[in-house]
C-alpha positions as CSV (number, residue, x, y, z in Angstrom):
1,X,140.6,10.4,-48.9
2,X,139.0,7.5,-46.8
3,X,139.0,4.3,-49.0
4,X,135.0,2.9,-48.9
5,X,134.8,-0.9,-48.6
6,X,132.4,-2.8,-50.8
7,X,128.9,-3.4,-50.1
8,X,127.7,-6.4,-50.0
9,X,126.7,-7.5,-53.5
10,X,122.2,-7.8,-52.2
11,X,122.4,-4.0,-51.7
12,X,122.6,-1.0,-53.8
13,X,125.1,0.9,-53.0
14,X,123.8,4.2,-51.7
15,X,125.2,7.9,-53.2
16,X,126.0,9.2,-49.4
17,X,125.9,8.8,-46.2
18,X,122.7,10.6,-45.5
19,X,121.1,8.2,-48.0
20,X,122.8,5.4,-47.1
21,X,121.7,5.5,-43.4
22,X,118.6,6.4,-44.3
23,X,118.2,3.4,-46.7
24,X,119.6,1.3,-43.4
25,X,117.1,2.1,-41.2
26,X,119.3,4.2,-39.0
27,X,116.5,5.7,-36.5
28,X,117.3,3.6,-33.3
29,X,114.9,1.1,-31.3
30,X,114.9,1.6,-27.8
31,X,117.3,-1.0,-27.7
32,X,120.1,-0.8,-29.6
33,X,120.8,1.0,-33.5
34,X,118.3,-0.8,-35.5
35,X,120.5,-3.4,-37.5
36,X,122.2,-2.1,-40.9
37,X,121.3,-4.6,-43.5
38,X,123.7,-2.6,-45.6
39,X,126.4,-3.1,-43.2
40,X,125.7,-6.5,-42.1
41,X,129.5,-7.9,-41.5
42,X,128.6,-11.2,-40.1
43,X,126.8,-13.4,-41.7
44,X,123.0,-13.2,-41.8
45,X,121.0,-14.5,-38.8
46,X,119.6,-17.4,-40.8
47,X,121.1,-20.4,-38.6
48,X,121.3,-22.3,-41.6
49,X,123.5,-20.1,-43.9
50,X,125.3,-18.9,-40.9
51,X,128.6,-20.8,-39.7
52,X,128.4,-23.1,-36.6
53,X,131.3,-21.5,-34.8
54,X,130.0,-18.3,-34.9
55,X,128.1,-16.7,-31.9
56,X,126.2,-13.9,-31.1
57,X,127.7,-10.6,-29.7
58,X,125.8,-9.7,-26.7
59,X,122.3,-7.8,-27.6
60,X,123.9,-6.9,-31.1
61,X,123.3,-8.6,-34.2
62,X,126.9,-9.2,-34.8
63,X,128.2,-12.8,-35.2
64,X,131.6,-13.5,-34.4
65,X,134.5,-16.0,-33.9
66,X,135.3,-17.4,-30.6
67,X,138.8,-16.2,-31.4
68,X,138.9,-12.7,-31.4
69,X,142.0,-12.0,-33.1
70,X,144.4,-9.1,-31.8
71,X,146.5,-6.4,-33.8
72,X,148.9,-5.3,-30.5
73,X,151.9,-7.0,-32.0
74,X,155.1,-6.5,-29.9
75,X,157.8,-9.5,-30.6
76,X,157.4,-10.8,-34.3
77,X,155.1,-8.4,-36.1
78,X,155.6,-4.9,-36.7
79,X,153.2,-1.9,-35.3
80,X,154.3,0.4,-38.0
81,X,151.1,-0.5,-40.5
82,X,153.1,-1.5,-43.3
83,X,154.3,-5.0,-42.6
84,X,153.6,-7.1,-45.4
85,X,153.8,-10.1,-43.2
86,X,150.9,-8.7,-40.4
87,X,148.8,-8.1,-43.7
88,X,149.4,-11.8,-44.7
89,X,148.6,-12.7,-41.2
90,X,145.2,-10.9,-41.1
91,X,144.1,-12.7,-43.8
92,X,144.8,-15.8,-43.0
93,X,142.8,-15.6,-39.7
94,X,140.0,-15.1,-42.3
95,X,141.3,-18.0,-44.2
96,X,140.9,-20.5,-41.4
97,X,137.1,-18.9,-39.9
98,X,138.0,-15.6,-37.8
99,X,135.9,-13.0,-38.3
100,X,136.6,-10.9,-35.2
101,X,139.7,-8.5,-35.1
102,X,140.3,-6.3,-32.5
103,X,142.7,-3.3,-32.6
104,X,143.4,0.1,-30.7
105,X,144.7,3.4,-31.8
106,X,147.1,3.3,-28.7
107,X,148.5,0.4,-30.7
108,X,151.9,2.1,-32.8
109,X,150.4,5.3,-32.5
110,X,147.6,3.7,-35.0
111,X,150.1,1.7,-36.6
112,X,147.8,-1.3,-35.4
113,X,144.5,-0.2,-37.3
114,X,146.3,0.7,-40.5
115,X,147.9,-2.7,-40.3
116,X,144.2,-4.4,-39.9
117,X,142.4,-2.2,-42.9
118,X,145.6,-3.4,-45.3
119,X,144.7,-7.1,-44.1
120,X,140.9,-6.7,-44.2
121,X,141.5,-4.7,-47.6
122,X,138.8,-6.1,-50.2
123,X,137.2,-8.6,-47.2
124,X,135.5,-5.6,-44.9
125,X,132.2,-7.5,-45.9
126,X,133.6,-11.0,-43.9
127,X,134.7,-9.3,-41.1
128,X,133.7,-7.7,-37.1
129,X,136.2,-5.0,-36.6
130,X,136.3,-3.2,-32.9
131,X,138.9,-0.9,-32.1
132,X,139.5,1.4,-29.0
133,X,140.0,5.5,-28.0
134,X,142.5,5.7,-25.8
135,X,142.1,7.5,-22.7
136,X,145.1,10.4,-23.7
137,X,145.9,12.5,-26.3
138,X,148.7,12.2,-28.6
139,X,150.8,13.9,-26.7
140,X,150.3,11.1,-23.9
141,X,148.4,13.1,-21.3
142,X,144.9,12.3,-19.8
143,X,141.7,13.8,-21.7
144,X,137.9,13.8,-20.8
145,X,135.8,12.2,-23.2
146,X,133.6,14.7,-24.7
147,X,131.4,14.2,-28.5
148,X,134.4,16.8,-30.0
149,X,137.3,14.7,-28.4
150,X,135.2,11.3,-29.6
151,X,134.4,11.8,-32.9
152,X,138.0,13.0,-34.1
153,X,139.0,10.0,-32.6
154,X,136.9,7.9,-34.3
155,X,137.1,9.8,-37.6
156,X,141.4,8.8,-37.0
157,X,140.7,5.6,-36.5
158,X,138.1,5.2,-39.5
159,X,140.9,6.8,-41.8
160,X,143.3,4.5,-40.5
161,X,141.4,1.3,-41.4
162,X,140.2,2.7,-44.6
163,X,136.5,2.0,-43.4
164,X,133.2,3.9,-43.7
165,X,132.4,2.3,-40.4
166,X,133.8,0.6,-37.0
167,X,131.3,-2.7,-35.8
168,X,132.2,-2.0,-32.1
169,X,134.0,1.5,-30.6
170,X,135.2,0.6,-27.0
171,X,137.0,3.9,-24.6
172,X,140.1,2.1,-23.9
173,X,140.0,2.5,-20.3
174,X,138.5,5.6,-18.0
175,X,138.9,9.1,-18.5
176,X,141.1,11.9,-16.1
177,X,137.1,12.6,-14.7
178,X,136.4,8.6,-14.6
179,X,137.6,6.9,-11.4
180,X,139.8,3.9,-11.9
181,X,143.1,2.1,-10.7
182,X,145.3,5.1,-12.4
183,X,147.1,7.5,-10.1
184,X,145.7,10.6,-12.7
185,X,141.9,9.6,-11.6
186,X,139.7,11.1,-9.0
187,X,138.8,8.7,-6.1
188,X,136.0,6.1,-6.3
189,X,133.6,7.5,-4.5
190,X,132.8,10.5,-6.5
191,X,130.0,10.7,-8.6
192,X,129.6,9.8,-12.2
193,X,126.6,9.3,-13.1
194,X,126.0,12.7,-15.0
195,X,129.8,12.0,-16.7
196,X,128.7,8.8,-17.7
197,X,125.3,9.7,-19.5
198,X,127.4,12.5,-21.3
199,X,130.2,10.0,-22.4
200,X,126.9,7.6,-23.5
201,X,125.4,10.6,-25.3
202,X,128.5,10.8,-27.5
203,X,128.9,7.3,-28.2
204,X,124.9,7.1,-29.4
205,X,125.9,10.4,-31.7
206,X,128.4,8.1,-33.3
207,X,126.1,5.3,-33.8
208,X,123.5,7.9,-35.7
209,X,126.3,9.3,-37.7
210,X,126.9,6.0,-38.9
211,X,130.5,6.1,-38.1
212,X,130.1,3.2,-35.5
213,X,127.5,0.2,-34.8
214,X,127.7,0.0,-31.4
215,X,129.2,1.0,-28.3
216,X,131.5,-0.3,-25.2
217,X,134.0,-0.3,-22.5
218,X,137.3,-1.6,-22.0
219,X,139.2,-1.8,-18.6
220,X,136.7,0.1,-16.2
221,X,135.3,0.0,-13.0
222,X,131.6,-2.6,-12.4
223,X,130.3,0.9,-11.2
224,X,130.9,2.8,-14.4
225,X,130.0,-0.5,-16.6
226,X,126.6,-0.5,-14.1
227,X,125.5,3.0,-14.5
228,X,126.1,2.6,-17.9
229,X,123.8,-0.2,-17.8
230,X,121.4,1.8,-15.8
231,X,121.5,4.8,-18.4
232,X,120.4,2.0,-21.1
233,X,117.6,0.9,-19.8
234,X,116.3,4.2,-18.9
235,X,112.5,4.8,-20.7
236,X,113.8,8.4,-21.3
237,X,116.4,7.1,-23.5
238,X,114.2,5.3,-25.4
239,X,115.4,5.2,-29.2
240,X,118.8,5.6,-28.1
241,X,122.1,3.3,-28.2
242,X,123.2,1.8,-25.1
243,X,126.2,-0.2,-23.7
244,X,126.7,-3.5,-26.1
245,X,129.7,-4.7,-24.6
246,X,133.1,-5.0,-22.7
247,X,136.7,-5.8,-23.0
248,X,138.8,-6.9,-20.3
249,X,141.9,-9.0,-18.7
250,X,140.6,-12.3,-18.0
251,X,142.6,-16.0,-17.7
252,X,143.4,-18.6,-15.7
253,X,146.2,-16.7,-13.9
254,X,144.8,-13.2,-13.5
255,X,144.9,-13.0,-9.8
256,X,142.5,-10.9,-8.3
257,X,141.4,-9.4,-11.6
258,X,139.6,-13.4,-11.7
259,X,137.5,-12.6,-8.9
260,X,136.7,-9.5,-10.0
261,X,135.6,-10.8,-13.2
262,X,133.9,-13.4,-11.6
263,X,132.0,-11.4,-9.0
264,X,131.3,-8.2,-10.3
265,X,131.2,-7.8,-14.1
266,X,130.0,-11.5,-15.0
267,X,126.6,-10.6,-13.1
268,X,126.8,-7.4,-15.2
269,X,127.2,-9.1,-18.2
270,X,124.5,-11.1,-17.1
271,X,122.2,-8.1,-16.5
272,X,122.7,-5.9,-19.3
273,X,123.3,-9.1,-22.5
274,X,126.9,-7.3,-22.8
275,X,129.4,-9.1,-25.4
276,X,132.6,-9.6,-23.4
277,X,135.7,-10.1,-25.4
278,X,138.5,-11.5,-22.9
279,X,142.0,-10.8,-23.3
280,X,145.2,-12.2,-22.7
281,X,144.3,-16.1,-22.7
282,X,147.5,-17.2,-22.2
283,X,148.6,-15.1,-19.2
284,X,150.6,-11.9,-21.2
285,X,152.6,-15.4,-22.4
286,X,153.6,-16.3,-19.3
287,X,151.4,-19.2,-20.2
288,X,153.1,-19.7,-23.8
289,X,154.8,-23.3,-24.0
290,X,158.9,-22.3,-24.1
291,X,158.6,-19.7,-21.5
292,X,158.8,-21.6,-18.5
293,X,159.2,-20.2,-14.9
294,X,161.6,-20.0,-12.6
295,X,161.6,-23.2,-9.9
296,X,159.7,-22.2,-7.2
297,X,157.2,-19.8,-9.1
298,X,153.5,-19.3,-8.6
299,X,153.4,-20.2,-12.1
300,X,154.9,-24.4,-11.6
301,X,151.5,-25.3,-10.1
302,X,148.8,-24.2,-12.7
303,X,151.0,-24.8,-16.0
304,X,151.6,-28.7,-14.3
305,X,148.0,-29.0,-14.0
306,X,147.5,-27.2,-17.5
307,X,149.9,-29.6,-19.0
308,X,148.5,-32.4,-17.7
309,X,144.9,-31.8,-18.7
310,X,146.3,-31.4,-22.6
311,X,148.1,-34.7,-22.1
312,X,144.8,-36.5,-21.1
313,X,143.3,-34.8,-23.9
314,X,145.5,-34.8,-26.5
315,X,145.5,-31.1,-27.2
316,X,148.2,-28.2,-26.1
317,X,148.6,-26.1,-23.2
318,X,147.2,-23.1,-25.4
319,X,144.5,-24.6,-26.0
320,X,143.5,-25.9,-22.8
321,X,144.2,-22.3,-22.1
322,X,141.5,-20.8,-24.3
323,X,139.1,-23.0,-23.5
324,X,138.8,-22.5,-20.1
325,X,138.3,-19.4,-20.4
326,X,135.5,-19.8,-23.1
327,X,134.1,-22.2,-20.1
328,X,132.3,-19.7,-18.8
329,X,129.3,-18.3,-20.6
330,X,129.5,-14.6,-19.8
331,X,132.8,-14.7,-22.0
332,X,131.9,-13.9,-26.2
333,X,135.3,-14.4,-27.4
334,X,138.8,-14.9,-26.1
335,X,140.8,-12.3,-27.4
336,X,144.9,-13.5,-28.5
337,X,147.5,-12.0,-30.2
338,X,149.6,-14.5,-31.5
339,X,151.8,-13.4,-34.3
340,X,152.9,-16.3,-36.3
341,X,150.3,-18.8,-38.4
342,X,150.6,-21.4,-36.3
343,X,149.8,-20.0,-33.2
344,X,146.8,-18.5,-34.4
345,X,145.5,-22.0,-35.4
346,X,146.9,-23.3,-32.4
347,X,144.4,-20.7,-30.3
348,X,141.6,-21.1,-32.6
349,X,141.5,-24.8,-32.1
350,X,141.2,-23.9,-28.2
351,X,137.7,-22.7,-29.6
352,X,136.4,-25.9,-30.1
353,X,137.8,-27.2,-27.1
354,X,134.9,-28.4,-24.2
355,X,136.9,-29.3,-21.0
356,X,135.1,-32.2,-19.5
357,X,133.6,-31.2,-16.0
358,X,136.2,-32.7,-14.0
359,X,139.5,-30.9,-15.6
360,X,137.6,-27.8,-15.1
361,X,137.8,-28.6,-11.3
362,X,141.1,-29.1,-11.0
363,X,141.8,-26.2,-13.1
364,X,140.2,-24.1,-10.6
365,X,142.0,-25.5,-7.4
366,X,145.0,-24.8,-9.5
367,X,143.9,-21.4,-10.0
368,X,143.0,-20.8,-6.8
369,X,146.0,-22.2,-5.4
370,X,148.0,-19.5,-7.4
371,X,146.2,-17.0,-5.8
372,X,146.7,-17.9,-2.6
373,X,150.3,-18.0,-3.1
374,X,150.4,-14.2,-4.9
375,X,148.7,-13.2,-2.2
376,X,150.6,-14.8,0.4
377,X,153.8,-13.4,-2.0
378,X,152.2,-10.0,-2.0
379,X,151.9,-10.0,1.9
380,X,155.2,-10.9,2.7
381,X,156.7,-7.9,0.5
């Protein structure tokens, strides 16, 4: 039976569901879900009881940590949902000020989110919990996306975490009808429109369940996130939910996924207030102090310059990491995994890092000059 989180101590805890929303103001402004003051997870929007380091979601009313802290462990951590040490983890992330946790039921085979509700366990009030449906069943093949496929999904996941509610539901990447960069999808040019109001349709009949908060995307095309967008802002779809945010690939060594991000979903972001949660700071860890390349890498140039800028500042190479991607306003959160205490603290410190003006322009020659030479590397193969 799903385990129900405590409500915060200013409201009465309702007898169901039905009441409960009903007590929230569930019925939706043309905007977005109108806010659950029962389920508020951040803290309230007075500025002056609210933390400093927190920011502001997007359109939502969701505060989070510039550190959004990931549950995809793969080298020290376990997957399986049970390791004591992940638990301990989790909560000291809320220990130090992290508020955001991010998680995917393609993690372990959910192993991920029933790690996260056993850290979160008796602190559901002090936290922002997003999580993903991946784009397959469990038997590993591609689905469509339907309101049937979506809510058992989320229903799963909700079990999993031992929680009444998820903050923000992302599709972790496109569908077998959505066109993407996987052999299994249709080409680009088809159209989606009608494909993506349905997929919106089922998302916004989460939202008035009251199973999620609020809706987004994870690894998709700038046309999807667009007509998404589009669909939002629609006057017929006035009182219902609409795309709150993204999560995607984006660091200092992301290749063409940088100008990607750069050119076509920033002005996005831009267009439609979207939250942006970017992961992989650090490169996948080919960034990680320890894990140096080979002589003669792509990879010598930008972690010299990276290297240098923390000496100048007196900070580490994660850090400096973090930071810059945080230097750019469309980006929420920067969204890590690291496994161990330290490392954790070590990326949430990158959080209150500004880079001064000028290492931000030698960063991006650096940058850039990596991406001339995998391109150049590319070419050559």
């Amino acid at each position: 039976m799903l385990k129900r989180h405590p409500f915060p101590p200013q409201v009465d805890r309702p007898t169901d569901r039905r009441t409960f929303l009903k007590a929230c103001g569930a019925a939706a402004g043309s905007m977005v879900l109108a806010p659950l003051s029962g389920c508020q997870q951040a803290p309230p929007p007075d500025s002056a009881s609210r933390p400093s380091h927190l920011v502001q979601f997007g359109h939502t009313d969701l505060w989070v940590s510039r550190h959004c802290q990931g549950t995809a462990f793969r080298r020290h951590l376990s997957r399986e949902g049970g390791d004591a040490e992940a638990h301990k983890l989790i909560r000291h992330c809320i220990d130090i000020g992290i508020n955001f946790f991010d998680s995917s039921e393609a993690y372990g085979h959910g192993g991920s989110e029933t790690a996260l509700g056993h850290g979160v366990a008796g602190r559901r009030s002090e936290v922002v919990i997003a999580t993903k449906a991946a784009a397959s069943g469990a038997d590993g093949k591609p689905l469509v996306f339907t309101q049937e496929i979506l809510t058992q999904k989320c229903e799963a996941s909700l079990n999993r975490l031992q929680t009444d509610y998820i903050d923000i539901y992302l599709l972790h990447g496109a569908d077998k009808l959505t066109p993407s960069d996987e052999q299994y999808s249709p080409p680009h040019d088809i159209p989606t429109l009608e494909h993506m109001e349905e997929i919106a349709d089922a998302l916004d009949s989460l939202v008035h369940s009251g199973k999620i908060r609020y809706w987004g995307v994870s690894n998709h095309l700038a046309r999807q996130v667009d007509e998404l967008i589009e669909i939002g802002m629609r006057p017929d779809r006035s009182g219902k939910s609409r795309l709150a945010g993204l999560q995607d690939y984006y660091n200092i060594v992301s290749g063409p996924r940088r100008d990607f991000m750069s050119q076509e979903l920033f002005p996005l972001i831009r267009k439609g207030n979207l939250g942006l949660m970017a992961f992989s700071p650090l490169g996948e860890g080919r960034l990680v102090p320890g894990r140096e390349p080979e002589e003669g890498s792509p990879l010598v140039g930008v972690i010299q310059e990276l290297d240098r800028v923390a000496e100048e500042l007196g900070v580490s190479r994660p850090q400096v990491c973090v930071a810059w991607v945080l230097s750019h306003p469309e980006v929420t959160s920067a969204l890590s995994g690291g496994e161990k205490p330290e490392h954790v603290e070590d990326n949430f410190k990158g959080t209150k890092l500004t880079l001064p003006a000028e290492a931000l322009t030698r960063l991006k020659a650096a940058s850039d000059t990596y991406n001339e030479l995998m391109a150049k590397a590319k070419t050559e193969d």
